[in-house]
GUPARO-236831 format. One record per residue (C-alpha): residue in three letters; x, y, z; residue number from 1. Coordinates in pm, 1 decimal. Example, Ala and Ser with C-alpha at 12.3 -4.5 7.8 and 13.67 -1.06 7.14 Angstrom:
BEGIN
- ALA_1230.0_-450.0_780.0_1 $
- SER_1367.0_-106.0_714.0_2 $
% end
This chain:
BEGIN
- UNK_5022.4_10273.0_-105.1_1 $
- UNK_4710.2_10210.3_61.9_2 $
- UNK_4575.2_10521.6_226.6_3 $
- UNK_4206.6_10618.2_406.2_4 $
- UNK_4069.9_10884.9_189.6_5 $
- UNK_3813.3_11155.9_209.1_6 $
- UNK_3517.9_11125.5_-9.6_7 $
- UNK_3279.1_11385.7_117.1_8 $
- UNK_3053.6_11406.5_420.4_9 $
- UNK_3047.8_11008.8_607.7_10 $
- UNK_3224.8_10896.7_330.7_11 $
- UNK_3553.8_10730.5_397.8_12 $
- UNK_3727.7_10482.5_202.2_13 $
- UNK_4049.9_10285.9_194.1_14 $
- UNK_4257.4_10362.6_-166.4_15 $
- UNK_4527.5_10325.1_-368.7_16 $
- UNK_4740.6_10603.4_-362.7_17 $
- UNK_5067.8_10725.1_-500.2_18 $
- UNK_5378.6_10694.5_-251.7_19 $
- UNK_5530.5_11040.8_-89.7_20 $
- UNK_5834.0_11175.0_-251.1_21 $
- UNK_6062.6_11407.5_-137.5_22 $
- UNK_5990.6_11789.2_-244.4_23 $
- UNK_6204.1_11989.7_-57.0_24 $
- UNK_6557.7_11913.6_99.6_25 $
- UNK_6449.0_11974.8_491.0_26 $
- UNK_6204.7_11679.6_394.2_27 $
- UNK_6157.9_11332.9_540.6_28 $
- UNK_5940.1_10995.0_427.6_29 $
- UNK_5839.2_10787.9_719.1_30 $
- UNK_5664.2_10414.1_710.0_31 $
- UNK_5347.0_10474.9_974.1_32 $
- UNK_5375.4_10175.8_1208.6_33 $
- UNK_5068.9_10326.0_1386.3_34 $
- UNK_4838.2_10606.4_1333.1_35 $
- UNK_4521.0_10721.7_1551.8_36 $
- UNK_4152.2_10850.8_1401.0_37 $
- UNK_4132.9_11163.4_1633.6_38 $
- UNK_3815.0_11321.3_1737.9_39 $
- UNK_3879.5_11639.1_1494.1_40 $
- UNK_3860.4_11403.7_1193.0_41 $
- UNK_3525.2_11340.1_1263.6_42 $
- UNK_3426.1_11679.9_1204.4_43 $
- UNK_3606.1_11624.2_843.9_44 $
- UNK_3390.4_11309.2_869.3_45 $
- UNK_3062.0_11465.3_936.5_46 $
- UNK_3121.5_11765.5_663.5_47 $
- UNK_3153.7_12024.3_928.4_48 $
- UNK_3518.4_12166.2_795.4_49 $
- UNK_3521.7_12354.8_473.4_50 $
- UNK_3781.8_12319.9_184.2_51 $
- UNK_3814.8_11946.0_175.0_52 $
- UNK_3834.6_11808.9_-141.2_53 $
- UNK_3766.3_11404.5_-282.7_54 $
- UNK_4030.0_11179.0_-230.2_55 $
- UNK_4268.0_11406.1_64.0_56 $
- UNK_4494.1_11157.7_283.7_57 $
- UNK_4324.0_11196.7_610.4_58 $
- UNK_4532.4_11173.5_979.2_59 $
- UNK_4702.8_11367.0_1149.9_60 $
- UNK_4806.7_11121.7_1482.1_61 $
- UNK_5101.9_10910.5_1295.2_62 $
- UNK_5462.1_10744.3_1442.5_63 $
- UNK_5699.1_10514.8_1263.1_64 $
- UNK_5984.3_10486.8_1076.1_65 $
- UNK_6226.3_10698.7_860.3_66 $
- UNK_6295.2_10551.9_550.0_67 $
- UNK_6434.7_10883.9_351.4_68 $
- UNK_6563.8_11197.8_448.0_69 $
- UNK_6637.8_11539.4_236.8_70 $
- UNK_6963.3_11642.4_172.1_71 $
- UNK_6928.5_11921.5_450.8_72 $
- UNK_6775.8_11718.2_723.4_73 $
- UNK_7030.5_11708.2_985.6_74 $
- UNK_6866.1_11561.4_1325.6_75 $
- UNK_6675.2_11231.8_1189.7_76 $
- UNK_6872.4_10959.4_978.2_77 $
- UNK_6686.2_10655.4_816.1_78 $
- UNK_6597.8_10394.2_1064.7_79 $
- UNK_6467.4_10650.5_1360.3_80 $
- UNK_6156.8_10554.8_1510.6_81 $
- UNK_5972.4_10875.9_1530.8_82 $
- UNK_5632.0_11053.6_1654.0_83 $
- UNK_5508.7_11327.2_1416.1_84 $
- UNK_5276.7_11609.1_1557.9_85 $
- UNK_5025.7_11757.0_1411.5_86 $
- UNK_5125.3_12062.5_1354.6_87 $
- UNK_5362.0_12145.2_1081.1_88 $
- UNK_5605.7_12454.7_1197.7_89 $
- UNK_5938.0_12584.3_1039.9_90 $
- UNK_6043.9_12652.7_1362.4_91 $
- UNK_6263.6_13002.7_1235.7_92 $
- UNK_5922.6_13227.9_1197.0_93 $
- UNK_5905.3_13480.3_1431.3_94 $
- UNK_5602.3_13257.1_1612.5_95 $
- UNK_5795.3_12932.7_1597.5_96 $
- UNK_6080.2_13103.5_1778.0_97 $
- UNK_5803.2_13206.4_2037.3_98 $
- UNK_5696.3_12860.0_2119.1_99 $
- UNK_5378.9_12886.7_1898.1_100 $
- UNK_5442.4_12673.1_1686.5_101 $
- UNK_5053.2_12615.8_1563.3_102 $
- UNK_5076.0_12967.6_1415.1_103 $
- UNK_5356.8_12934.0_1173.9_104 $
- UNK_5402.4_13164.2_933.7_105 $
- UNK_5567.8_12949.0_670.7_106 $
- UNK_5418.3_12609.3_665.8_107 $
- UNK_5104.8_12693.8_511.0_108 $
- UNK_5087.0_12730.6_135.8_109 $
- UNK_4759.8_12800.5_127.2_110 $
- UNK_4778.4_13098.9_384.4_111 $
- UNK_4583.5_13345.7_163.0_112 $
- UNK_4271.1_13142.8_184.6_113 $
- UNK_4301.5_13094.3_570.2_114 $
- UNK_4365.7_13490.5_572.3_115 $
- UNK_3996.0_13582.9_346.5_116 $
- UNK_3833.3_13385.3_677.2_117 $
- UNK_4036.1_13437.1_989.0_118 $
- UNK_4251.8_13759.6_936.8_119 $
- UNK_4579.1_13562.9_967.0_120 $
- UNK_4671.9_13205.0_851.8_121 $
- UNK_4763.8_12944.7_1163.9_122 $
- UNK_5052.3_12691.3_1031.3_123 $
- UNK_4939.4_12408.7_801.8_124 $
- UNK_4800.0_12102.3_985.4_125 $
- UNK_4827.0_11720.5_840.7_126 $
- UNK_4555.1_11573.0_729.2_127 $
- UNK_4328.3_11802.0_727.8_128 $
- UNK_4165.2_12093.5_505.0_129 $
- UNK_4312.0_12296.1_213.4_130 $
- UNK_4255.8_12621.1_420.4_131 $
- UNK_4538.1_12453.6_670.5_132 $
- UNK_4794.5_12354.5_413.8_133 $
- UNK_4600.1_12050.3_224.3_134 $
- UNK_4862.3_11796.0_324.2_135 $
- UNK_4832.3_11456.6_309.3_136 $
- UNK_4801.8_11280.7_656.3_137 $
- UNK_4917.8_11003.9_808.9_138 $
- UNK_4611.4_10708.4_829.7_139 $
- UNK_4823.3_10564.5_551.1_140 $
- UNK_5159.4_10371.0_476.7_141 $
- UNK_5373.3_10649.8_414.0_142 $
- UNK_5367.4_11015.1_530.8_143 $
- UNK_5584.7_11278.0_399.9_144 $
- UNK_5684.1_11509.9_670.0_145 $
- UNK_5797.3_11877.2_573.8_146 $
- UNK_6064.7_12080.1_807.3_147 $
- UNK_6146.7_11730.7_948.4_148 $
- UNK_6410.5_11864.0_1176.7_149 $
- UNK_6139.5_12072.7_1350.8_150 $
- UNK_5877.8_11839.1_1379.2_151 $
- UNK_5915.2_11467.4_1483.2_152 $
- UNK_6059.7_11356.8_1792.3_153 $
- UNK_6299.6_11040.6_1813.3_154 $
- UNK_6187.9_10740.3_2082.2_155 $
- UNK_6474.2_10546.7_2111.5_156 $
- UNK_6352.7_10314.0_2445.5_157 $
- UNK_6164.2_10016.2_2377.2_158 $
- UNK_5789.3_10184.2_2481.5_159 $
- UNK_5530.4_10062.4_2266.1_160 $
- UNK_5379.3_10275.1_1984.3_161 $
- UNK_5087.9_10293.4_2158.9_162 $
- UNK_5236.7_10422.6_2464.1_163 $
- UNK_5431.4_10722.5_2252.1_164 $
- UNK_5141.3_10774.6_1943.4_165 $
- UNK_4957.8_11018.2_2130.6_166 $
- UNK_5265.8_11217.2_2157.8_167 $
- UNK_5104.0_11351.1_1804.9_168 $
- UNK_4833.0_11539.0_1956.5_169 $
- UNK_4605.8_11467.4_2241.2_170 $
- UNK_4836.2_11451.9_2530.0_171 $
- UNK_4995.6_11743.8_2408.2_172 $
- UNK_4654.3_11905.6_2340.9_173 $
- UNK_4544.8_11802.8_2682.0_174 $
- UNK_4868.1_11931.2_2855.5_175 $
- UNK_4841.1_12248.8_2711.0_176 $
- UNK_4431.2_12282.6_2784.5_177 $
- UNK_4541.6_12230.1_3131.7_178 $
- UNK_4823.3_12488.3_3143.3_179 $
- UNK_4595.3_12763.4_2926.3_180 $
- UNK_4340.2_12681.7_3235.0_181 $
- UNK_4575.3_12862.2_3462.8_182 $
- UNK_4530.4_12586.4_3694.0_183 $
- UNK_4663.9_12691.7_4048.4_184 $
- UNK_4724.0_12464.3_4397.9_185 $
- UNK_4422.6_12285.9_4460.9_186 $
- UNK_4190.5_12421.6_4240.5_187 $
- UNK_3878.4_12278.5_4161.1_188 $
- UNK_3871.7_12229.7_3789.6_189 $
- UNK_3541.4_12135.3_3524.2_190 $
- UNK_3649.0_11959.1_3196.1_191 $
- UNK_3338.5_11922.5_2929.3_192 $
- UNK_3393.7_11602.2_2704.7_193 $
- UNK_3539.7_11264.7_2832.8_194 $
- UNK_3657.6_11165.4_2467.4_195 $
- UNK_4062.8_11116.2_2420.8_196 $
- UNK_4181.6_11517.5_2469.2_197 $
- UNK_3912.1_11507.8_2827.8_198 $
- UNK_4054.5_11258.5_2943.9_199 $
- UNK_4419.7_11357.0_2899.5_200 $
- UNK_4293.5_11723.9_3002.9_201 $
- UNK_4179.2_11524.8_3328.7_202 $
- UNK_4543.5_11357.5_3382.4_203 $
- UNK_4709.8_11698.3_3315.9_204 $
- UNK_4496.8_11875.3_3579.9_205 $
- UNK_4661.2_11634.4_3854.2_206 $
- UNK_5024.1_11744.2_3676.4_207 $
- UNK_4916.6_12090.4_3762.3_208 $
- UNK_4791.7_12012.1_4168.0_209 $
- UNK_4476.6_12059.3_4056.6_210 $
- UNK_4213.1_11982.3_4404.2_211 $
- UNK_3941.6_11824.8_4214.4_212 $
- UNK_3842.8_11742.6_3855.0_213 $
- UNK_3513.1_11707.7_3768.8_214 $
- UNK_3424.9_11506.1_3407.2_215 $
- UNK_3093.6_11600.7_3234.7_216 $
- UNK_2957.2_11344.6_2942.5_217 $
- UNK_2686.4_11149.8_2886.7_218 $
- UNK_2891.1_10804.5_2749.9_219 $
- UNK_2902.2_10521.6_3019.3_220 $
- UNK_3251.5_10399.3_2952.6_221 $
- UNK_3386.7_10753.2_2912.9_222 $
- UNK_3267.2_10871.1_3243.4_223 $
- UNK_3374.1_10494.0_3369.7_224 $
- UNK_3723.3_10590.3_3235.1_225 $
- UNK_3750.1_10928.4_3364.0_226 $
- UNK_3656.0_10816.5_3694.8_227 $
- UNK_3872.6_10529.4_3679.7_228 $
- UNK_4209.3_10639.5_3541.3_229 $
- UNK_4156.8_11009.4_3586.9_230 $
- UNK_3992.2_10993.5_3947.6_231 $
- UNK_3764.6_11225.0_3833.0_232 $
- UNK_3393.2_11279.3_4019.1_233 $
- UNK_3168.2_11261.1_3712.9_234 $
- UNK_2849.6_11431.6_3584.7_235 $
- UNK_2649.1_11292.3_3342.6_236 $
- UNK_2438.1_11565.6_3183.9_237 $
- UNK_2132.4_11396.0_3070.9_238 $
- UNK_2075.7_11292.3_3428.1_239 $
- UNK_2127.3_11584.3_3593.7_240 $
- UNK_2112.3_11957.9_3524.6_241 $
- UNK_2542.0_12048.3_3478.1_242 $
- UNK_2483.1_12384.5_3622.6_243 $
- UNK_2313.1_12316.6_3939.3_244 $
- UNK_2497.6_11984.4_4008.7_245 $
- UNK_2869.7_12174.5_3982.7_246 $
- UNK_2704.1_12459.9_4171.4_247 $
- UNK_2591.2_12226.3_4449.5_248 $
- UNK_2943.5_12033.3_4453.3_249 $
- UNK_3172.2_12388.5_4506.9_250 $
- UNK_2884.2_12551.9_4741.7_251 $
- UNK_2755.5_12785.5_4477.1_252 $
- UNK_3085.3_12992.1_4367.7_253 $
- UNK_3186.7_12728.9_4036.1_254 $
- UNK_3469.6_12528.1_3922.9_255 $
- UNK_3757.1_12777.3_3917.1_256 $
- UNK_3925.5_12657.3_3538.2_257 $
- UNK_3652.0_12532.3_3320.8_258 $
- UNK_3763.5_12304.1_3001.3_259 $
- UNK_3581.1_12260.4_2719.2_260 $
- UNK_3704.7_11953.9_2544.6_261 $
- UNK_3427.4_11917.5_2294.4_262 $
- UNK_3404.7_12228.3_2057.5_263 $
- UNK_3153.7_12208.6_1749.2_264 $
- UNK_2956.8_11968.3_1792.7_265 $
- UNK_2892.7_11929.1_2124.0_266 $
- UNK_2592.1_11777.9_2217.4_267 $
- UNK_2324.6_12027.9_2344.9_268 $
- UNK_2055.2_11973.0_2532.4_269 $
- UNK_1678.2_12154.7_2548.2_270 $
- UNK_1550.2_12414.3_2278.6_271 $
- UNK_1903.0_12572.1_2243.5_272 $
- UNK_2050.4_12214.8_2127.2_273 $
- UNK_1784.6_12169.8_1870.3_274 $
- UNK_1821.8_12523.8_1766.5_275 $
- UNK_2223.9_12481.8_1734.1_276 $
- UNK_2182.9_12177.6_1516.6_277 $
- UNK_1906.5_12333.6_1290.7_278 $
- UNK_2132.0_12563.1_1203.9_279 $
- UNK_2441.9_12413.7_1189.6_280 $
- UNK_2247.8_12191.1_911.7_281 $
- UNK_2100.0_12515.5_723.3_282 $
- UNK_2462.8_12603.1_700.1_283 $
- UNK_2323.1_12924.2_951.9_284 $
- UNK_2602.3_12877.4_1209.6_285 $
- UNK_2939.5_12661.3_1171.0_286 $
- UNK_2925.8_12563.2_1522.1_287 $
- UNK_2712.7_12447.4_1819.7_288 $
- UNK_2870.4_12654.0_2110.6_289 $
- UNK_2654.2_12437.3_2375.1_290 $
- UNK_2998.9_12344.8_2593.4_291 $
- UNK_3126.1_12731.7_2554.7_292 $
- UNK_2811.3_12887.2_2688.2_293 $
- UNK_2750.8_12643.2_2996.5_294 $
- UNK_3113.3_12695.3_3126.3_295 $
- UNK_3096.1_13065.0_3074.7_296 $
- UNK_2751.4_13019.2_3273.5_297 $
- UNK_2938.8_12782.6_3526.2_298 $
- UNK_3298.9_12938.6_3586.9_299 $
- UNK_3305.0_13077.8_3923.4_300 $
- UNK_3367.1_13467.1_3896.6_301 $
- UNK_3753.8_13567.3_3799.7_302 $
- UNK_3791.1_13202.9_3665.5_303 $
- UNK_3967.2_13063.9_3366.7_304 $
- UNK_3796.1_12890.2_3045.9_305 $
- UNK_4044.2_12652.5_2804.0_306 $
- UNK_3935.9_12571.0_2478.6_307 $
- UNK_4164.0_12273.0_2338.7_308 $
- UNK_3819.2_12184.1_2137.1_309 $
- UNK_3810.8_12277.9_1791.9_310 $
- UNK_3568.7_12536.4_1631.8_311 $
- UNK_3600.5_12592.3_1274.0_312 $
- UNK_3389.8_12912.4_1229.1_313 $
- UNK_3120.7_13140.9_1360.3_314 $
- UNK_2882.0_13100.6_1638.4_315 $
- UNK_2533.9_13212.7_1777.8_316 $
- UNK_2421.3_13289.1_2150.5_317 $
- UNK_2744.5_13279.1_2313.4_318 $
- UNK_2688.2_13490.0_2623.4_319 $
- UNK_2979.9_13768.6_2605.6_320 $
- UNK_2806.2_13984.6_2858.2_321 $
- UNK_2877.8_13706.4_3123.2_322 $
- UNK_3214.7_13605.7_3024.6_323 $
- UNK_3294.4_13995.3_3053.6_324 $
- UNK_3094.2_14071.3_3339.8_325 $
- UNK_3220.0_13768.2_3557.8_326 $
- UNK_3614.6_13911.0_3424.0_327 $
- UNK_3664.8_13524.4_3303.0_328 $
- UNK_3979.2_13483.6_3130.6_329 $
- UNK_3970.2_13267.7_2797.4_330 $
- UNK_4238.3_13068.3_2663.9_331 $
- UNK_4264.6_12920.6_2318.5_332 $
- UNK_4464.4_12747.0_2000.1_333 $
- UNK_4567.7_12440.8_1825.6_334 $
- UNK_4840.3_12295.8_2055.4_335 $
- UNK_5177.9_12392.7_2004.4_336 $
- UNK_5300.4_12002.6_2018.0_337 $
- UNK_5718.9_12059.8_1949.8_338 $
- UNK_5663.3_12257.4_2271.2_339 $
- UNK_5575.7_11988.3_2465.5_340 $
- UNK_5721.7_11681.1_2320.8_341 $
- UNK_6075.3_11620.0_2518.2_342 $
- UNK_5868.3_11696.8_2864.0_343 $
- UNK_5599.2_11449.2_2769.9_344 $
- UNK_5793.5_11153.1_2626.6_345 $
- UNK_5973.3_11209.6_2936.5_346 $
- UNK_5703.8_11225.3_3186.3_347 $
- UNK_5623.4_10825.2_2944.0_348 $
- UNK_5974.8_10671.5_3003.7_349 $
- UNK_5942.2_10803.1_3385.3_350 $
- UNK_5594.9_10567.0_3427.5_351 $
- UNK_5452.5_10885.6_3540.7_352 $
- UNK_5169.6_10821.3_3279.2_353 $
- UNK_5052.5_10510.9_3025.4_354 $
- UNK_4906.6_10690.1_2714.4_355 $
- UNK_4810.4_10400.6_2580.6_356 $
- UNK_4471.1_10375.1_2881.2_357 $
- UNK_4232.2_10520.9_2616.5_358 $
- UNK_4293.8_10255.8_2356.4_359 $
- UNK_3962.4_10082.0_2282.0_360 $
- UNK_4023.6_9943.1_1952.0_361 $
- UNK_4308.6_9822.0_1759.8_362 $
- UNK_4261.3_9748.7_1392.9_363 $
- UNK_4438.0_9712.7_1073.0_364 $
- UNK_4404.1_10059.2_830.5_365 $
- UNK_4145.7_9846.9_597.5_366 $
- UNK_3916.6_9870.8_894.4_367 $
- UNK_3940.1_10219.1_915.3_368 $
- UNK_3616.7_10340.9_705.7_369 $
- UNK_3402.5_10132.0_946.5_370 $
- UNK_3565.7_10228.0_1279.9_371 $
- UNK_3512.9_10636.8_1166.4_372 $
- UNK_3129.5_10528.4_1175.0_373 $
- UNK_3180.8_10335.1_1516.7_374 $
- UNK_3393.0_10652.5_1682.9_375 $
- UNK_3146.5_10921.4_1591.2_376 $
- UNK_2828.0_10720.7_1731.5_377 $
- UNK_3025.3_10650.7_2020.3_378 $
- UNK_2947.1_10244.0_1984.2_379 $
- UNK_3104.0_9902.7_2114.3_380 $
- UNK_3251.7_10119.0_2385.3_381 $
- UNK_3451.2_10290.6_2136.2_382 $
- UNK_3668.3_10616.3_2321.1_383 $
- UNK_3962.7_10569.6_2082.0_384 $
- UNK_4057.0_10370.9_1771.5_385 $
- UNK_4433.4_10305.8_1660.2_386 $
- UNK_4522.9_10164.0_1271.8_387 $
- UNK_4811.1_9972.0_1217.1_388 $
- UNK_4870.4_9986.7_806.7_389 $
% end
């Protein structure tokens, strides 16, 4: 099958690969009728994530079609249409029985190498490194899907794909950014990054009777499309100083929830930003914290932060005597997506919300090595790219 591999840092290509097979009975093989290049693969992209090795399956935002099913599987049959989250849970651990389903204990085979660097392994992830499982993701024609009862969730009304892909991840990641923000009745609330999880974290904010919602970028048609479909007041923060515009705007107390939707390589601005990227480079810090120290800096005192952006390892300068001193609450993790799917899918057939807004490009999986490049620069309006193999 064709498939869009991983062959080291901006270095994507489009191969021949073998077909899944079935390895365990509580297994299923789907045919991807559409599959999304999410904003974390471009930190596999740009070489940021450790553990990746030539040739991985990348993707991790798939939907389409069962075509085989283990002998155990007893909730999908061959011919379900299906969306397939990101997360990989066995949903009888201790954690999956919690709702936490991104911190299985079972679905990660490679848990001892995730324990040497975090203390405890989260649950494998598609797509993505070998620390999280090394499981081959879904930018490709097939996709084998472990604990498939657990996992995928049917769509049996005649929505589109692309208004039930994002079902995978980043409405679910931007539901759950929104609920870790401890939004309350009309709170004012500050989301960092306008790329496909801001912008969902800026429709979830309204779910949650948020007052305002205030979008910070620096990417024309992002900020256009947060305004637009989010009704979001926008700063961009090359124009204008974040800190003293958002202090101006809530008469010097701060947003009270603060989301940062960008995570490692966010964009920094001043000596700090070239500092953060001069050592991210010299391999001297795995991230560049820029988005985690202005809202800690922002957040009105007794406020909320929500991290939905991903970090992959350790960073400098992040101000913990603030974040203590101003009691902020901080709220974190890979989204626990079987938590949220029937709610979402429902909130879809309802015409509550049209996932599909933040499609930009549309483009058969050959395409796919070329549209990585045009995603990460952020180029012919590009705010999200979906591959139909």
């Amino acid at each position: 099958m064709r498939a869009l591999c991983w062959h080291g840092e901006e270095d994507v290509r489009v191969d021949e690969v073998p077909n899944p097979e079935l390895v365990n009975p509580h297994d299923a093989i789907i045919e991807v009728t559409a599959t999304a290049i999410c904003g974390s693969d471009l930190h596999l992209y740009d070489g940021f994530v450790p553990t990746m090795r030539e040739g991985d399956v990348l993707g991790h935002e798939p939907m389409g079609e069962v075509v085989e099913v283990g002998s155990d599987v007893e909730t999908l049959e061959e011919g379900d249409r299906v969306v397939v989250p990101f997360t990989i849970s066995c949903g009888s651990c201790w954690f999956c029985e919690q709702g936490l389903y991104s911190l299985c204990d079972n679905s990660n085979p490679n848990a001892e190498m995730a324990r040497k660097v975090m203390g405890q392994s989260p649950a494998g992830l598609f797509g993505y490194s070998h620390m999280l499982g090394g499981y081959a993701g879904g930018q490709a024609e097939y996709l084998r899907v472990p604990f498939a009862d657990v996992g995928p969730i049917k769509v049996d009304s005649d929505l589109s794909d692309e208004q039930v892909l994002f079902l995978s991840d980043i409405f679910p990641t931007g539901y759950m950014a929104a609920e870790n923000a401890e939004i309350e009745d009309d709170d004012t609330v500050a989301v960092w990054g306008c790329g496909p999880v801001g912008q969902f974290a800026i429709q979830s904010a309204w779910m949650f009777d948020a007052g305002r919602v205030i979008a910070i970028d620096r990417v024309p048609e992002r900020l256009q499309m947060a305004r637009e479909h989010g009704d979001a007041e926008t700063i961009h923060f090359e124009e204008e100083d974040v800190y003293d515009r958002l202090m101006a705007m809530t008469g010097g107390r701060g947003p009270d929830r603060c989301i940062d939707a960008v995570g490692t390589e966010a964009h920094g601005t001043g000596l700090m930003g070239l500092s953060d990227r001069a050592k991210q480079r010299a391999n001297l810090e795995a991230d560049r914290p820029h988005v985690l120290r202005q809202a800690i800096k922002c957040c009105r005192k007794g406020g909320t932060l929500s991290v939905p952006g991903v970090y992959v390892g350790h960073a400098d300068n992040v101000p913990l005597g603030p974040l203590m001193n101003k009691a902020l609450t901080v709220n974190t993790g890979q989204t626990h997506v079987q938590r949220y799917l029937d709610p979402l899918l429902e909130t879809i057939e309802d015409g509550d919300i049209d996932p599909s807004f933040v499609i930009t490009h549309e483009e058969p999986l050959e395409r796919g090595p070329e549209l990585y490049e045009t995603f990460r620069d952020k180029a012919d309006g590009c705010v999200k790219v979906v591959l139909t193999p």
